[in-house]
C-alpha positions as CSV (number, residue, x, y, z in Angstrom):
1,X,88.1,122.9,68.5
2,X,90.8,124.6,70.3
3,X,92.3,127.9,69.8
4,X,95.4,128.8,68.2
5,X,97.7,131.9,69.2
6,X,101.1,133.3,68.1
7,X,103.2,135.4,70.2
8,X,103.8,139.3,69.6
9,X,101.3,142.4,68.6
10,X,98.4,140.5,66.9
11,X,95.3,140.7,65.4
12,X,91.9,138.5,65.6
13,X,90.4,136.6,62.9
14,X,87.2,134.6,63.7
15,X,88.5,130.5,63.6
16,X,85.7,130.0,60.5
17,X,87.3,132.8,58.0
18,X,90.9,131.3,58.3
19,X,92.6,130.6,54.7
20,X,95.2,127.5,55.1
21,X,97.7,129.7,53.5
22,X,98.1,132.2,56.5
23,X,99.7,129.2,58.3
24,X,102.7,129.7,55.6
25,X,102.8,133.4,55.8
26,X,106.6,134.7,56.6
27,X,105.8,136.6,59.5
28,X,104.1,133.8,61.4
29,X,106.0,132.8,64.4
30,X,106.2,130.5,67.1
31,X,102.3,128.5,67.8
32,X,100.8,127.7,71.4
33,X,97.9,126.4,72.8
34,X,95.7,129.2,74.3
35,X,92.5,128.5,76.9
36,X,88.9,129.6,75.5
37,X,87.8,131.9,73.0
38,X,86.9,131.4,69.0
39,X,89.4,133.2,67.7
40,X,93.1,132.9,66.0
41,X,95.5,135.1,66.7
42,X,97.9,136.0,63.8
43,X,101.0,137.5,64.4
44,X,101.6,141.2,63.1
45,X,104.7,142.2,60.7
46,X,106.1,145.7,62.0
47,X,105.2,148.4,59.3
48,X,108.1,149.5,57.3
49,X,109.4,153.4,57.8
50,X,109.4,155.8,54.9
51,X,113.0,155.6,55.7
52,X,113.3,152.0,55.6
53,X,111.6,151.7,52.1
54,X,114.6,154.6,51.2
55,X,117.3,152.8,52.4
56,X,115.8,149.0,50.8
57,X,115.9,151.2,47.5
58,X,118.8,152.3,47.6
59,X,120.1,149.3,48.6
60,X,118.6,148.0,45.3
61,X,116.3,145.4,47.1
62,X,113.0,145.2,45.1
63,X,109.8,146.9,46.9
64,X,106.6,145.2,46.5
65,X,103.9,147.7,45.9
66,X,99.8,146.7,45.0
67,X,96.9,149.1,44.6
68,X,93.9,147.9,46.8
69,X,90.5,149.6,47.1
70,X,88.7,147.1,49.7
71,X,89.2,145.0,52.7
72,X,89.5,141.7,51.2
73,X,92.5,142.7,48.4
74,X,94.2,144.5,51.4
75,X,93.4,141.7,53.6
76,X,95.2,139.4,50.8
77,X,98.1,142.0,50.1
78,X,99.0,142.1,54.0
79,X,98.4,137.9,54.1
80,X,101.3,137.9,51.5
81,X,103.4,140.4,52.5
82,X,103.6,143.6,49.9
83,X,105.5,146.4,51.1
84,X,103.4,149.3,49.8
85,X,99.4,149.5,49.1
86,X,98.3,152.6,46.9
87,X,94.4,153.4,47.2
88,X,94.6,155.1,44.1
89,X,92.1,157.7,42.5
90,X,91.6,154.9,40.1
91,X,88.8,153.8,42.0
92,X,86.6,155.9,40.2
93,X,86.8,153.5,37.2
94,X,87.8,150.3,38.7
95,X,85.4,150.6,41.9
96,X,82.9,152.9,41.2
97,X,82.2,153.3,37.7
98,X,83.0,156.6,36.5
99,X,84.6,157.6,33.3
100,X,87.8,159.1,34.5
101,X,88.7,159.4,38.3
102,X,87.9,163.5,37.9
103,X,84.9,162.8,40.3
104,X,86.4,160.9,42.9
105,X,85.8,162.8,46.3
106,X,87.8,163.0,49.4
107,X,84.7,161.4,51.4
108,X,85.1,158.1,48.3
109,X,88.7,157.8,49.2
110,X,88.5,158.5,52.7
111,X,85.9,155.2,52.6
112,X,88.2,152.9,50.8
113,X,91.0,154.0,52.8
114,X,89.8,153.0,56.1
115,X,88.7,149.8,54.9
116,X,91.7,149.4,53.3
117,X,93.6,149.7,56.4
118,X,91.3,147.8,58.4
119,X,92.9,144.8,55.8
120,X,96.1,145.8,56.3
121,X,97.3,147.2,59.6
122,X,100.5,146.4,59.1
123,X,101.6,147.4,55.6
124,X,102.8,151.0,54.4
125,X,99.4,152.5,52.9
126,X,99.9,155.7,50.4
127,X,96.7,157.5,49.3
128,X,95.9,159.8,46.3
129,X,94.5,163.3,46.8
130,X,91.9,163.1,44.6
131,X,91.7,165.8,41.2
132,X,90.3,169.0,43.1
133,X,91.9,168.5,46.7
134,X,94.9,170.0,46.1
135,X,95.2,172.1,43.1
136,X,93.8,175.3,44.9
137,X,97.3,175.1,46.5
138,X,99.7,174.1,49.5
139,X,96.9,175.0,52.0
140,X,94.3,173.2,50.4
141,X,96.6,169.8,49.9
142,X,97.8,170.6,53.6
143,X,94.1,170.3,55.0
144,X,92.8,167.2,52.6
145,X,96.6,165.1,53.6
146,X,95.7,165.6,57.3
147,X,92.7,164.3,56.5
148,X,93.7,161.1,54.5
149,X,96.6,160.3,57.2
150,X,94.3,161.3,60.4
151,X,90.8,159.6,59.1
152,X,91.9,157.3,56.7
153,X,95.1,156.0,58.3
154,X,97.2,157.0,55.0
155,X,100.9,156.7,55.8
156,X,101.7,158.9,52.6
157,X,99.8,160.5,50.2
158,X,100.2,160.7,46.6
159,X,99.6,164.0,44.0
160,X,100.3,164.6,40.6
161,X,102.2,167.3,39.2
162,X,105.9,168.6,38.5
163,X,107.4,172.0,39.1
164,X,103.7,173.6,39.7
165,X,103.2,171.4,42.9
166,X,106.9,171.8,44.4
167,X,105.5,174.5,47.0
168,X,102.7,172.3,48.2
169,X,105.3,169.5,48.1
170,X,107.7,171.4,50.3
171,X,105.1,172.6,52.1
172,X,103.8,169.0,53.2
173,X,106.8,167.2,53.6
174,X,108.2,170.3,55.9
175,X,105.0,169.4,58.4
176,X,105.8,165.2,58.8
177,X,103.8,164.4,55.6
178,X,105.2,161.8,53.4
179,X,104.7,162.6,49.9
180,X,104.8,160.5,46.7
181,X,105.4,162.2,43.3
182,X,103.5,161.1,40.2
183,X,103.6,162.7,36.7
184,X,100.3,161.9,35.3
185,X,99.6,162.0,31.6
186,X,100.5,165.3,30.8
């Protein structure tokens, strides 16, 4: 059996784990013949910019967003073409089977992320700071976003609060960080 490759940045997936509906994937381009090797190379969509998903908003063009804790639901989600993936605190219940997602650790995020963007190379990836990594303050949220962006490969982070958190907010968005808000429950 022969290899397939498409032009442009790609990625590698072993010939025996393809799914027939990559073939139909938008960003799939032109197909050639390529000598040796058992692999297929996929072509890669560009990530979007923070200031692309802005300007598709306020365009009023719909954003497709999906929250994804593992490799294969990213893997899927990047197959198909979502804008935004959220690794969420949520894990705690969904993934891991705690009560509420109060116990949810940097090091439990930091593991889904990374997989997580292992699936998805290509897509825009926001992470929560999980309950007790930022609420000490705008050093503390600072430290753990470096860590979800540098480690994890985070293109955003999420946190929840209102006026209480706009310091920190200021305070990460001033040094690069993209931040988005979420209310909570309260």
């Amino acid at each position: 059996m022969g290899v397939v490759a498409l032009n442009a940045k790609s990625c590698f997936i072993n010939r025996s784990s393809i799914v027939s509906s990559l073939l139909g994937a938008k960003y799939l381009s032109s197909i050639s013949a390529a000598k040796g090797g058992d692999y297929t190379d996929f072509t890669v969509e560009r990530k979007l910019t923070t200031l692309e998903l802005q300007h598709k908003a306020r365009k009023g063009e719909k954003l497709t967003m999906i929250t994804a804790y593992d490799y294969p639901t990213s893997r899927h989600a990047e197959d198909v073409g979502f804008d935004i993936l959220l690794v969420g605190d949520s894990l705690g219940m969904v993934v891991l089977g705690y009560d509420t997602t109060q116990p949810v650790t940097m090091e439990e995020m930091l593991h889904h992320l990374k997989a997580v963007r292992r699936g998805a190379p290509s897509r825009f990836i926001v992470a929560d700071l999980p309950f007790g990594s930022y609420e000490l303050g705008a050093d503390q949220a600072f430290h753990n976003s470096l860590r979800l962006i540098k480690e994890g490969g985070a293109d955003a982070i999420k946190l929840e609060g209102g006026k209480n958190r706009a310091e920190t907010v200021a305070k990460l968005v001033d040094a690069g960080i993209a931040v988005m808000g979420h209310v909570g429950l309260t």
